[in-house]
mmCIF file of the N, C-alpha and C atoms, coordinates in Angstrom:
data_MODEL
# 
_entry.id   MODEL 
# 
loop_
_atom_site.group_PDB 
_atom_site.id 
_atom_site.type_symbol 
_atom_site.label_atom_id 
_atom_site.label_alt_id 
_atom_site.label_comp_id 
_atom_site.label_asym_id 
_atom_site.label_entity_id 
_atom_site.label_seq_id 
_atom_site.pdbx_PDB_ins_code 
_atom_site.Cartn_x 
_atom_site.Cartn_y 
_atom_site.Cartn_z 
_atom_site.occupancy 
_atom_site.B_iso_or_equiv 
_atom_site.pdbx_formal_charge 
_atom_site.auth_seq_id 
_atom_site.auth_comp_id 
_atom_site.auth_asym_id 
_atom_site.auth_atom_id 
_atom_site.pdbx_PDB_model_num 
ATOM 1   N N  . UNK A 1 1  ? 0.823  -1.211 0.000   1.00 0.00 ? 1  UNK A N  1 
ATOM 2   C CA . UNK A 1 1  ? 0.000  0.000  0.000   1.00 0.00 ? 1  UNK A CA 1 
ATOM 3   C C  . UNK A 1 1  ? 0.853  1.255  0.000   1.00 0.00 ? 1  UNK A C  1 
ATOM 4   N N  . UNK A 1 2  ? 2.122  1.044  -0.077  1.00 0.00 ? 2  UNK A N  1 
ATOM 5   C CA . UNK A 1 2  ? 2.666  2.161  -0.243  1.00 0.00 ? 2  UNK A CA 1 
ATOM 6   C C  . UNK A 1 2  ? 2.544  3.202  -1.443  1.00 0.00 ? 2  UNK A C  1 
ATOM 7   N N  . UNK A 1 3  ? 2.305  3.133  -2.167  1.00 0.00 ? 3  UNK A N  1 
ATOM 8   C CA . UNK A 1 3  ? 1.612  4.053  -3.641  1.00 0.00 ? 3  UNK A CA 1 
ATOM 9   C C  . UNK A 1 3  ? 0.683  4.815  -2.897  1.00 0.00 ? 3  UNK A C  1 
ATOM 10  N N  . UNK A 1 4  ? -0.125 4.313  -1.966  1.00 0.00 ? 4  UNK A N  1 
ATOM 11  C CA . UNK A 1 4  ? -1.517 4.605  -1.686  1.00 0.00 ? 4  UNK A CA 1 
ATOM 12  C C  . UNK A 1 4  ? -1.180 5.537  -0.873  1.00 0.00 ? 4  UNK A C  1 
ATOM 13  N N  . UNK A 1 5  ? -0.091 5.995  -0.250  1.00 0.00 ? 5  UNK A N  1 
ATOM 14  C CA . UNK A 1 5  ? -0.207 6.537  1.141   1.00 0.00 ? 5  UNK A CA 1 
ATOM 15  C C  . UNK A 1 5  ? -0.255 8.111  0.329   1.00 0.00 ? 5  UNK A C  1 
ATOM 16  N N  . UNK A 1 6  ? -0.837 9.191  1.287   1.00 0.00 ? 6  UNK A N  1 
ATOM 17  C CA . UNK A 1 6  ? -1.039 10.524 1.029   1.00 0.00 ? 6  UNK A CA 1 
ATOM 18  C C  . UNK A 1 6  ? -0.280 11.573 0.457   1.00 0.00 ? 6  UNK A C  1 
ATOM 19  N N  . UNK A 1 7  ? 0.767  11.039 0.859   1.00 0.00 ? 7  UNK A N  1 
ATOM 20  C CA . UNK A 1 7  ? 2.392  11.308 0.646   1.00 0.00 ? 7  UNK A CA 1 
ATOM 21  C C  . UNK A 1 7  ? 2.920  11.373 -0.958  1.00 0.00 ? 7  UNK A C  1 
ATOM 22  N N  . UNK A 1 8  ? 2.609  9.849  -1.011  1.00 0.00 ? 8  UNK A N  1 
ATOM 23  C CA . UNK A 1 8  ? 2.499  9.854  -2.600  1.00 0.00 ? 8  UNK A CA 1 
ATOM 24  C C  . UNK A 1 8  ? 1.901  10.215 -3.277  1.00 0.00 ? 8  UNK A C  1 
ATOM 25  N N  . UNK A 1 9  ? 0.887  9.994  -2.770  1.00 0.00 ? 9  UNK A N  1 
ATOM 26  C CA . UNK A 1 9  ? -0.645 10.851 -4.093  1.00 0.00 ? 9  UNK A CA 1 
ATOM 27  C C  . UNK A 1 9  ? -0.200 12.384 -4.280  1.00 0.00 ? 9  UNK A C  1 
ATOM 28  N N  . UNK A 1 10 ? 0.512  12.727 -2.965  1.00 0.00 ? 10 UNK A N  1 
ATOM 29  C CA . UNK A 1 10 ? 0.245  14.542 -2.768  1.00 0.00 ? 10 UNK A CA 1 
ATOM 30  C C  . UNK A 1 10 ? 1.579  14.427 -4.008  1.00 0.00 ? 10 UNK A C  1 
ATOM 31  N N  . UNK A 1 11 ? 2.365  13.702 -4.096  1.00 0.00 ? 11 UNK A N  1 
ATOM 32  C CA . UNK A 1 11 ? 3.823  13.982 -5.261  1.00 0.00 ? 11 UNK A CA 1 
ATOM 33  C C  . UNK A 1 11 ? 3.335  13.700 -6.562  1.00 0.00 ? 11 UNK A C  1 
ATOM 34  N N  . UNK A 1 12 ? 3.003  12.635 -6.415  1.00 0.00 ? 12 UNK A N  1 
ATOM 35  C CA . UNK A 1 12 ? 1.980  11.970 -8.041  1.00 0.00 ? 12 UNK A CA 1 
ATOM 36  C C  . UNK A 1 12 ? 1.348  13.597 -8.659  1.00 0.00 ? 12 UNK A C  1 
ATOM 37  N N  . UNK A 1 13 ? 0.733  14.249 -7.862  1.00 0.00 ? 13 UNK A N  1 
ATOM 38  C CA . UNK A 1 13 ? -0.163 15.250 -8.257  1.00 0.00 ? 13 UNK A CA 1 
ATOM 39  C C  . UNK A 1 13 ? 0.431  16.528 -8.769  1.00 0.00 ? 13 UNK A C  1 
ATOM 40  N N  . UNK A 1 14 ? 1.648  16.785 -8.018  1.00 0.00 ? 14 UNK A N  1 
ATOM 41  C CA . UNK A 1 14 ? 2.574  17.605 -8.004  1.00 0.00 ? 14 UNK A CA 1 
ATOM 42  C C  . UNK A 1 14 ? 3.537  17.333 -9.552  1.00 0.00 ? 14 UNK A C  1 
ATOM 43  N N  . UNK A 1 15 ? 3.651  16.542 -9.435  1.00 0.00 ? 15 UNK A N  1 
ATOM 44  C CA . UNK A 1 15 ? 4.576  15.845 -10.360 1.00 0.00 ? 15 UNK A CA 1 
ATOM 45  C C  . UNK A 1 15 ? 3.610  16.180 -12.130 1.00 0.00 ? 15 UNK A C  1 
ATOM 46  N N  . UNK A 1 16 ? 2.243  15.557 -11.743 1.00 0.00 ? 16 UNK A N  1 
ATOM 47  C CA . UNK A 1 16 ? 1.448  15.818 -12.949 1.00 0.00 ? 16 UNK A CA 1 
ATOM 48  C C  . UNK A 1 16 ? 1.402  17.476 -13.152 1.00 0.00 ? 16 UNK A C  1 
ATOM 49  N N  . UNK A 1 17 ? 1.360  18.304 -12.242 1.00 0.00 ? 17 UNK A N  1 
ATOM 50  C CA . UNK A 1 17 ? 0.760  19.512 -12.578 1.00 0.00 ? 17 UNK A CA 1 
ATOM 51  C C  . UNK A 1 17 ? 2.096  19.886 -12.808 1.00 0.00 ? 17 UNK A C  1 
ATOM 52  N N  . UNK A 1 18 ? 3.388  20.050 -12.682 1.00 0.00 ? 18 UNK A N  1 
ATOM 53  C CA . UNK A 1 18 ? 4.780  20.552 -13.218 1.00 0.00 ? 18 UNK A CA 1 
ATOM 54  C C  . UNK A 1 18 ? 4.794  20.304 -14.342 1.00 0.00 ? 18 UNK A C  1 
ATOM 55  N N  . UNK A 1 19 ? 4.617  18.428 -14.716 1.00 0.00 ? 19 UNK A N  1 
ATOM 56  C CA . UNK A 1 19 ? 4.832  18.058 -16.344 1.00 0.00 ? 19 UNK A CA 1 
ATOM 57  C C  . UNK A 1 19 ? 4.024  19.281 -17.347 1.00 0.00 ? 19 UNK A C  1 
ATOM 58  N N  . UNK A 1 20 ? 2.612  19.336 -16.723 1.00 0.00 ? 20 UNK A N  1 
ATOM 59  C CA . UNK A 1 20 ? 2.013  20.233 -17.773 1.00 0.00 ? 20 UNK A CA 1 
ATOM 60  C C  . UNK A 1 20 ? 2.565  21.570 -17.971 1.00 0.00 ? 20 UNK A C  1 
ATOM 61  N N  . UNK A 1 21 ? 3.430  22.301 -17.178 1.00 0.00 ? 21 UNK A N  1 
ATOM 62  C CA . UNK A 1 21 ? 3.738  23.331 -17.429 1.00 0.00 ? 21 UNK A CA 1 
ATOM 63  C C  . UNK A 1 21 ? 5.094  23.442 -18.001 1.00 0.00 ? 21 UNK A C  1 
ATOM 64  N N  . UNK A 1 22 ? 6.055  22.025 -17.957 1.00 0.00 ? 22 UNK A N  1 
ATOM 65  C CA . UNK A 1 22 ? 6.989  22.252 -18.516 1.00 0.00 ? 22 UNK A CA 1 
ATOM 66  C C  . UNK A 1 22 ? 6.421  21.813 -19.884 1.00 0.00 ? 22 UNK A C  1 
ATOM 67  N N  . UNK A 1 23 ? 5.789  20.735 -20.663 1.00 0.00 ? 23 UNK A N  1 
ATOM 68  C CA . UNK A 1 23 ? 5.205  20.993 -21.756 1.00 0.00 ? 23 UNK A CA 1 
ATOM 69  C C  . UNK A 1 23 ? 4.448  21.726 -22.355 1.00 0.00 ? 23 UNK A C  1 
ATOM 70  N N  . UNK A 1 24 ? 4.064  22.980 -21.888 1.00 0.00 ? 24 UNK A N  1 
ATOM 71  C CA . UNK A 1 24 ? 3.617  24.425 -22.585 1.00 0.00 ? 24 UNK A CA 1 
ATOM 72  C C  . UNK A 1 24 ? 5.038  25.104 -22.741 1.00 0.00 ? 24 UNK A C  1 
ATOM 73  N N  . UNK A 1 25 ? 5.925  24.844 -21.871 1.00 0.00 ? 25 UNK A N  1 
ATOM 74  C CA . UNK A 1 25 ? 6.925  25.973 -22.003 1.00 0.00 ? 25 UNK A CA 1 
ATOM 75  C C  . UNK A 1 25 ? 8.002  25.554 -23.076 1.00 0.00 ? 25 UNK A C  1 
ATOM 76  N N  . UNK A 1 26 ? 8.001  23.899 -23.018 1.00 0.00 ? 26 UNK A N  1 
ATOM 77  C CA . UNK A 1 26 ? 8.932  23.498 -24.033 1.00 0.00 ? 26 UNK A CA 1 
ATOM 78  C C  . UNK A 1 26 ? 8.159  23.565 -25.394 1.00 0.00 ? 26 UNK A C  1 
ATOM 79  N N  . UNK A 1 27 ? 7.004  23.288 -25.757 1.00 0.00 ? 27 UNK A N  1 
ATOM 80  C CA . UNK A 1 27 ? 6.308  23.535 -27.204 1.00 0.00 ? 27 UNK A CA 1 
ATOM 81  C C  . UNK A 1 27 ? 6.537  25.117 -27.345 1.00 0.00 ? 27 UNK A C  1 
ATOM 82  N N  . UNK A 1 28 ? 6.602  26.116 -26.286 1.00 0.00 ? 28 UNK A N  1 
ATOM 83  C CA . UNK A 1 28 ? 6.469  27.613 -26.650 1.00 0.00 ? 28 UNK A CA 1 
ATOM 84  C C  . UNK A 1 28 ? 7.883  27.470 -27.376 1.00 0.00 ? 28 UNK A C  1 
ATOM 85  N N  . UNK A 1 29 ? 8.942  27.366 -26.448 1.00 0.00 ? 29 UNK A N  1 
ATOM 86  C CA . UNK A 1 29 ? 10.142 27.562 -26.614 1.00 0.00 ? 29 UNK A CA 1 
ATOM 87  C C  . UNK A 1 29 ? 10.924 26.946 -28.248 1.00 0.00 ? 29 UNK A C  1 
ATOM 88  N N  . UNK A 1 30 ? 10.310 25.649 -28.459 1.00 0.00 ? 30 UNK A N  1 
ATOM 89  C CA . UNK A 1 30 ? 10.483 24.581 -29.764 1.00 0.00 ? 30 UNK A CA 1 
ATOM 90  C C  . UNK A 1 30 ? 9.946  25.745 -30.980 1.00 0.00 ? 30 UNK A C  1 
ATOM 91  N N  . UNK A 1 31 ? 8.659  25.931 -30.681 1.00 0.00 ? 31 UNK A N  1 
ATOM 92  C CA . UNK A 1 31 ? 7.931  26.584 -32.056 1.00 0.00 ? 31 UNK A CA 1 
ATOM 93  C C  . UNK A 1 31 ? 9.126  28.079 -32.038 1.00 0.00 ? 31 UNK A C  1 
ATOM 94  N N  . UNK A 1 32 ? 8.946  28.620 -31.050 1.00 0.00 ? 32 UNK A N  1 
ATOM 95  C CA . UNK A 1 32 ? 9.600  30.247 -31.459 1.00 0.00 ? 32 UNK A CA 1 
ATOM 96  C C  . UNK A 1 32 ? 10.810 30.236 -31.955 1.00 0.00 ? 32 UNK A C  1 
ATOM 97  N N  . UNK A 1 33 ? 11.629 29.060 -31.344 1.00 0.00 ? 33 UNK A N  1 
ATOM 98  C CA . UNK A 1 33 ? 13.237 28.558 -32.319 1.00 0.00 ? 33 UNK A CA 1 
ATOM 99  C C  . UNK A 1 33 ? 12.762 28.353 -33.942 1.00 0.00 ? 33 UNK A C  1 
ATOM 100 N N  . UNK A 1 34 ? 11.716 27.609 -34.087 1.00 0.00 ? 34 UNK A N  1 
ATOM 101 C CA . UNK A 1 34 ? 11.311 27.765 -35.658 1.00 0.00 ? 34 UNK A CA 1 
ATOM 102 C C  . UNK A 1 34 ? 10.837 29.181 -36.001 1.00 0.00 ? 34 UNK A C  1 
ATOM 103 N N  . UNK A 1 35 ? 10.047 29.406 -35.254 1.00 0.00 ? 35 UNK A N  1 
ATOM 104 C CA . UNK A 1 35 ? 9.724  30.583 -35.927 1.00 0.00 ? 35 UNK A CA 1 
ATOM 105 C C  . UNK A 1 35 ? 10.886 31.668 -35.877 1.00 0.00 ? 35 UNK A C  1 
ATOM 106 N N  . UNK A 1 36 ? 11.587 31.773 -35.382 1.00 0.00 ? 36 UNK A N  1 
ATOM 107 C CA . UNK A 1 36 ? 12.908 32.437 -35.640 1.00 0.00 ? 36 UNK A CA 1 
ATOM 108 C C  . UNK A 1 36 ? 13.945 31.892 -36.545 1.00 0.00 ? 36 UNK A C  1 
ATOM 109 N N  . UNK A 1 37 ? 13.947 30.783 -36.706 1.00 0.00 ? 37 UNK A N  1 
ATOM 110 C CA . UNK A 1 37 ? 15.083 30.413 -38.038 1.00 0.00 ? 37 UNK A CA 1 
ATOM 111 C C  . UNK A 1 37 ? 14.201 30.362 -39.339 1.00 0.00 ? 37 UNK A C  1 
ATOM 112 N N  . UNK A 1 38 ? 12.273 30.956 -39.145 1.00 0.00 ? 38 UNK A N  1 
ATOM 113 C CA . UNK A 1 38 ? 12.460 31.359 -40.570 1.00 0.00 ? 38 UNK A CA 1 
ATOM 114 C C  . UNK A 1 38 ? 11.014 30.123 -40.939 1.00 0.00 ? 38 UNK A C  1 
ATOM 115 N N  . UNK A 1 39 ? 11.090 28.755 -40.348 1.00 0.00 ? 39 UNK A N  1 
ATOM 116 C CA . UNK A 1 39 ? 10.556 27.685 -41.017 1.00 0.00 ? 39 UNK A CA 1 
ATOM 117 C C  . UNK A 1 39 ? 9.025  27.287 -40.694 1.00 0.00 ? 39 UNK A C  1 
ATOM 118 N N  . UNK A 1 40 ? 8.696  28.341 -39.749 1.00 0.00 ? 40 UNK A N  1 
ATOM 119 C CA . UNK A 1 40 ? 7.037  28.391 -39.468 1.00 0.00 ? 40 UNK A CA 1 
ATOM 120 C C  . UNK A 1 40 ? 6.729  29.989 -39.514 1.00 0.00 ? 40 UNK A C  1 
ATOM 121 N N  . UNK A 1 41 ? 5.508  30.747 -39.160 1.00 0.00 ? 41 UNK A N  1 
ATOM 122 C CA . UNK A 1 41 ? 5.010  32.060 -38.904 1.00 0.00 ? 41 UNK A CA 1 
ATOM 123 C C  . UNK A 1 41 ? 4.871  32.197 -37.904 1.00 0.00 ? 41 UNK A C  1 
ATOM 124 N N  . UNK A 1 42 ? 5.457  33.398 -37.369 1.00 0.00 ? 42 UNK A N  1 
ATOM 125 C CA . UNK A 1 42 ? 5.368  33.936 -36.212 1.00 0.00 ? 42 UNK A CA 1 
ATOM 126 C C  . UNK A 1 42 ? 4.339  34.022 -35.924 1.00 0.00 ? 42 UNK A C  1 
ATOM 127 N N  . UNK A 1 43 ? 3.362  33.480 -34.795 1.00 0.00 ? 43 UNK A N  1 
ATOM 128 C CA . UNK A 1 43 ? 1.878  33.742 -34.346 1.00 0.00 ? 43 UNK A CA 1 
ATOM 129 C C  . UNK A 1 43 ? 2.059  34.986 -32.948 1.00 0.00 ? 43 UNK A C  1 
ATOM 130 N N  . UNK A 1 44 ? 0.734  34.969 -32.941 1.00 0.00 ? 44 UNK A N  1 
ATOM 131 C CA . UNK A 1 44 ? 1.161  36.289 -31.993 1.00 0.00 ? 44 UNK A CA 1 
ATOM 132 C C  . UNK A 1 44 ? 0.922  35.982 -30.386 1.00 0.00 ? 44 UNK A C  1 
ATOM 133 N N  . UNK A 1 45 ? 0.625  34.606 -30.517 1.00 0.00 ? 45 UNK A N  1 
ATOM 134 C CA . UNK A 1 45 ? 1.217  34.377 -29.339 1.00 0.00 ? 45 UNK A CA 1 
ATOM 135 C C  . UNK A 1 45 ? 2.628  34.129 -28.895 1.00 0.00 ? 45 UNK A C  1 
ATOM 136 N N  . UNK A 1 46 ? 3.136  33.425 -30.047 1.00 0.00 ? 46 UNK A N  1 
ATOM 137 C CA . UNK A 1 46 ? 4.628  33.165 -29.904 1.00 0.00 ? 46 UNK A CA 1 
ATOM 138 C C  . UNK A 1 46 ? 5.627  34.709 -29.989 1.00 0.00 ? 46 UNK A C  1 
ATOM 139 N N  . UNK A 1 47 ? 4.949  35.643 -30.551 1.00 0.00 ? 47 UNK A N  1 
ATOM 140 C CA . UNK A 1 47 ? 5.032  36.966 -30.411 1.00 0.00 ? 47 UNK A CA 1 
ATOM 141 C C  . UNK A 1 47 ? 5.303  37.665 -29.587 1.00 0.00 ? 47 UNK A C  1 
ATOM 142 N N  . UNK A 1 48 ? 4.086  37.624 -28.852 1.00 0.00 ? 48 UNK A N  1 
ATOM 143 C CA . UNK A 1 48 ? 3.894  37.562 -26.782 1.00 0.00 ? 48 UNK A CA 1 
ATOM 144 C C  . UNK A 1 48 ? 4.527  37.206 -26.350 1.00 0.00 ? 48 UNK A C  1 
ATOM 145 N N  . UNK A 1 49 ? 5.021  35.838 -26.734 1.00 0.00 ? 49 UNK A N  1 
ATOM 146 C CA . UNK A 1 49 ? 6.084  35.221 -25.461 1.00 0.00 ? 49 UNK A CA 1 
ATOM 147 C C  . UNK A 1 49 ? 7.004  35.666 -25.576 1.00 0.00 ? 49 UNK A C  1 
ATOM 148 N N  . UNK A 1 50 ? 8.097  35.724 -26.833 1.00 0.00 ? 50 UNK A N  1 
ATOM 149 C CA . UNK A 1 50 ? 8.943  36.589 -26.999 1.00 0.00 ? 50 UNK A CA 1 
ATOM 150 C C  . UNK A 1 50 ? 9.090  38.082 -26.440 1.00 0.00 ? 50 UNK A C  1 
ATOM 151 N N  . UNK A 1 51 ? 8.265  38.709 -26.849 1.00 0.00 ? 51 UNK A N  1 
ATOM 152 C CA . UNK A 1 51 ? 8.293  39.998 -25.918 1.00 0.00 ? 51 UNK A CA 1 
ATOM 153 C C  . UNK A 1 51 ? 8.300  40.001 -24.426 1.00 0.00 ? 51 UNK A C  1 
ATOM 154 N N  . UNK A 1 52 ? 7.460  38.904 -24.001 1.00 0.00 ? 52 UNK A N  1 
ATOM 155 C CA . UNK A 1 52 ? 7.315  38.788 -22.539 1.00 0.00 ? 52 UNK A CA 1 
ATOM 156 C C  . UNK A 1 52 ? 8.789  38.382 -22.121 1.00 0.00 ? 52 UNK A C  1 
ATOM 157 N N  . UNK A 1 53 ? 9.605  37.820 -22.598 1.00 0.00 ? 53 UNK A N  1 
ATOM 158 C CA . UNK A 1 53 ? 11.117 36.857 -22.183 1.00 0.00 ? 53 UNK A CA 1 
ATOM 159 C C  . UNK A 1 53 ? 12.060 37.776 -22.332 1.00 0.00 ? 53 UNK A C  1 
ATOM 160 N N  . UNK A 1 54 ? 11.748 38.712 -23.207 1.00 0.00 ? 54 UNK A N  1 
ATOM 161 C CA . UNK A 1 54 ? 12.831 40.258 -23.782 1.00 0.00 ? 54 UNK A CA 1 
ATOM 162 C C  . UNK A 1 54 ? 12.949 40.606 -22.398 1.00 0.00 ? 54 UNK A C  1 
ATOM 163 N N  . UNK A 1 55 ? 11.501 41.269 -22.005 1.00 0.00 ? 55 UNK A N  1 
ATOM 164 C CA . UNK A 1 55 ? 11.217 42.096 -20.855 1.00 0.00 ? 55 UNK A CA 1 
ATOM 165 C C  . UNK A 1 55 ? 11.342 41.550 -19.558 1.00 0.00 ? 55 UNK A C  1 
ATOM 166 N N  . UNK A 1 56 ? 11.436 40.259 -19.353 1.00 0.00 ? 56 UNK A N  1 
ATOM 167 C CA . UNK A 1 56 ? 11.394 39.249 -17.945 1.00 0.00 ? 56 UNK A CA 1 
ATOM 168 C C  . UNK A 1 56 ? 10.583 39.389 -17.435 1.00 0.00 ? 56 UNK A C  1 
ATOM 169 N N  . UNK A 1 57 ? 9.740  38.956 -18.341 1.00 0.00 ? 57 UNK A N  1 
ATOM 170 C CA . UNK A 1 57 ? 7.972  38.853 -17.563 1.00 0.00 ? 57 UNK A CA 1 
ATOM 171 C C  . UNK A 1 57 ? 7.454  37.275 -18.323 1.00 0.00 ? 57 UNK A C  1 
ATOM 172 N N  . UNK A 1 58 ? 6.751  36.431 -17.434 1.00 0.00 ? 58 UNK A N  1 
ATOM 173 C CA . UNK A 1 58 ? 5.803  35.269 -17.747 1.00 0.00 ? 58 UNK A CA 1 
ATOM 174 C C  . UNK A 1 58 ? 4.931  35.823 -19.032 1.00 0.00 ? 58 UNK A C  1 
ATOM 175 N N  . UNK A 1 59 ? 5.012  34.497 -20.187 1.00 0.00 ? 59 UNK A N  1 
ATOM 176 C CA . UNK A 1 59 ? 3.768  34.800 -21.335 1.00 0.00 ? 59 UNK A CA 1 
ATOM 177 C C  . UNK A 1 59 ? 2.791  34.519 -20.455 1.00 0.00 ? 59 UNK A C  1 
ATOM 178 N N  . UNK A 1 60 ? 1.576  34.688 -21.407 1.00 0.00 ? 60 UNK A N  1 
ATOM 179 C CA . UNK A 1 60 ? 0.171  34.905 -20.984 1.00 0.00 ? 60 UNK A CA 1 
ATOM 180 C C  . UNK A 1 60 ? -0.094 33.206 -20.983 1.00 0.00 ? 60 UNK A C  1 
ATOM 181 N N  . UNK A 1 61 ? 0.369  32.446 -22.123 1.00 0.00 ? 61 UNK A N  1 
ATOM 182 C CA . UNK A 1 61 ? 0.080  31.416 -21.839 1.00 0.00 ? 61 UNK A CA 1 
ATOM 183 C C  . UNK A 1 61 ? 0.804  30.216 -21.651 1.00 0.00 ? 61 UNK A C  1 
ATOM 184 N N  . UNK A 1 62 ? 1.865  30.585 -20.488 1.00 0.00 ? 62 UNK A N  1 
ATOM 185 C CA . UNK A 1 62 ? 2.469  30.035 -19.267 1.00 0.00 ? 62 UNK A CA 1 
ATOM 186 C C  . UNK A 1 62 ? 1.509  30.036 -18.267 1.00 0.00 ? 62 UNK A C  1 
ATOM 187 N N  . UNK A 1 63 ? 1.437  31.555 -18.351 1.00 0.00 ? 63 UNK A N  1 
ATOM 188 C CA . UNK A 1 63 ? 0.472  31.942 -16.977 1.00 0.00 ? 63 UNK A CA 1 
ATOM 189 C C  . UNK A 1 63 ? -0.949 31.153 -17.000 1.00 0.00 ? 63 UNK A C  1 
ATOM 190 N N  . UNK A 1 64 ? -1.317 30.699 -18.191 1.00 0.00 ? 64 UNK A N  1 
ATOM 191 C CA . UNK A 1 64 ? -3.155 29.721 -17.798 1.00 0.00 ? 64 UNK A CA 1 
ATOM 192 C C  . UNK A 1 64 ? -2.712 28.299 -17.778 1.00 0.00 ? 64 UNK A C  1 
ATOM 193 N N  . UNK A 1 65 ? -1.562 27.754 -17.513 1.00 0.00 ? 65 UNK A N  1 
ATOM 194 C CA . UNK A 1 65 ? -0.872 26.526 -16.949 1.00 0.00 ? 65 UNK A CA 1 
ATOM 195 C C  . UNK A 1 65 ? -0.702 26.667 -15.644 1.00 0.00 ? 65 UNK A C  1 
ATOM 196 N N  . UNK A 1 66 ? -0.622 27.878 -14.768 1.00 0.00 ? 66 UNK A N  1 
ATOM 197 C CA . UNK A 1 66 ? 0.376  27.721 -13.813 1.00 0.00 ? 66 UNK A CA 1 
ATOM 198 C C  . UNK A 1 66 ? -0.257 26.681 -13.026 1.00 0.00 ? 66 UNK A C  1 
ATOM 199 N N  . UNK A 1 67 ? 0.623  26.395 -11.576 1.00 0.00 ? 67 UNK A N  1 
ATOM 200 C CA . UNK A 1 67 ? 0.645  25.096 -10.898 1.00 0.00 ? 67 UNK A CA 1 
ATOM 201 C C  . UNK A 1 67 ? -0.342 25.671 -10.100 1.00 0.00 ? 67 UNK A C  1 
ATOM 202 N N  . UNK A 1 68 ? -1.753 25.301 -9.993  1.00 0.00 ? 68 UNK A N  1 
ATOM 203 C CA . UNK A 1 68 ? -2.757 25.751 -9.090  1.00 0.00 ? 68 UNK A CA 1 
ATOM 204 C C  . UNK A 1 68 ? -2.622 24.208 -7.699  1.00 0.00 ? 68 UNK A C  1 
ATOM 205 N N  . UNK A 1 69 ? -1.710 24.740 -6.857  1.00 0.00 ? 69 UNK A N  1 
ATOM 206 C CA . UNK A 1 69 ? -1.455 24.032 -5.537  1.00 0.00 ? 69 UNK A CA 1 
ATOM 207 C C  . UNK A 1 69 ? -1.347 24.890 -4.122  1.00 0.00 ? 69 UNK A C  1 
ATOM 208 N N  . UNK A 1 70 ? -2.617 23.972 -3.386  1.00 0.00 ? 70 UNK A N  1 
ATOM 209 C CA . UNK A 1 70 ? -2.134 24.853 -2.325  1.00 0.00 ? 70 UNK A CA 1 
ATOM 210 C C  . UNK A 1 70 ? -0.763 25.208 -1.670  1.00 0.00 ? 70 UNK A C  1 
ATOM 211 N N  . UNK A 1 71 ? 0.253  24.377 -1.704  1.00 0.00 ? 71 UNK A N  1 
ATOM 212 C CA . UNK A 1 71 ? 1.505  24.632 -1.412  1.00 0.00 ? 71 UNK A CA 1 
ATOM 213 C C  . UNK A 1 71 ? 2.176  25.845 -2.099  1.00 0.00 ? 71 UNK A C  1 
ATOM 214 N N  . UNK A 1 72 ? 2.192  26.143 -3.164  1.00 0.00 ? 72 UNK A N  1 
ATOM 215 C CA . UNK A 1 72 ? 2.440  27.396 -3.966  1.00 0.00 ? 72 UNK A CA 1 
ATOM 216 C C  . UNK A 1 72 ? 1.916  28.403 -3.883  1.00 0.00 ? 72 UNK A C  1 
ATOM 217 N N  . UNK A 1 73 ? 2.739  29.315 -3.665  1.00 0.00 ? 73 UNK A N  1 
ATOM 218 C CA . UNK A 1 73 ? 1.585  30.691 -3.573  1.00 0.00 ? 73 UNK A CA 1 
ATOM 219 C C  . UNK A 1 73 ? 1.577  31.531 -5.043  1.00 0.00 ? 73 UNK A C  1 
ATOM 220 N N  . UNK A 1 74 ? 0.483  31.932 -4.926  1.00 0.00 ? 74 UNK A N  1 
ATOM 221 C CA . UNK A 1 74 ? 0.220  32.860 -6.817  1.00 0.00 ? 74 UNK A CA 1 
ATOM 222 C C  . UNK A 1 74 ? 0.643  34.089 -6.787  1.00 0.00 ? 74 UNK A C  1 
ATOM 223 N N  . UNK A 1 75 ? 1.302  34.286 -7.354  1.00 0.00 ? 75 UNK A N  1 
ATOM 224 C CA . UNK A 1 75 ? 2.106  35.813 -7.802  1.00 0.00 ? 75 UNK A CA 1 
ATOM 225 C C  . UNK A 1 75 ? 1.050  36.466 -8.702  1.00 0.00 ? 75 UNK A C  1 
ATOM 226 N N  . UNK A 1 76 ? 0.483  37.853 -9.013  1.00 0.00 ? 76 UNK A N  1 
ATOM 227 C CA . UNK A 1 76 ? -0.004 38.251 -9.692  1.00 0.00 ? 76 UNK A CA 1 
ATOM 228 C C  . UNK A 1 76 ? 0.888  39.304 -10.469 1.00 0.00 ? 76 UNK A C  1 
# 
């Protein structure tokens, strides 16, 4: 029963909600390398993000991934 214990579930959960945000950030990051060497169109979200990373600020859609856990606190 060790899987089962609270402990784990609470990491299992943790673990799922990180993956999703590092796979928004790595598809952002993948496409804008194309779209900067030329071989896709710049969308304007990938636009956004770029500008947002110039300036050192979170894209917009990083930010509707973030890790909604009570352990984390939300920055606005």
């Amino acid at each position: 029963m060790g899987h089962l214990q609270p402990l784990n579930i609470f990491l299992r959960q943790e673990i799922d909600r990180m993956q999703r945000v590092v796979n928004v950030v790595r598809t952002t990051l993948s496409e804008l390398k194309l779209a900067i060497d030329g071989c896709i169109i710049m969308s304007e979200h990938l636009r956004d993000a770029l500008d947002c990373m110039y300036d050192a600020r979170t894209p917009a859609n990083w930010k509707r991934v973030r890790i909604d856990s009570p352990t984390v606190p939300r920055y606005q």
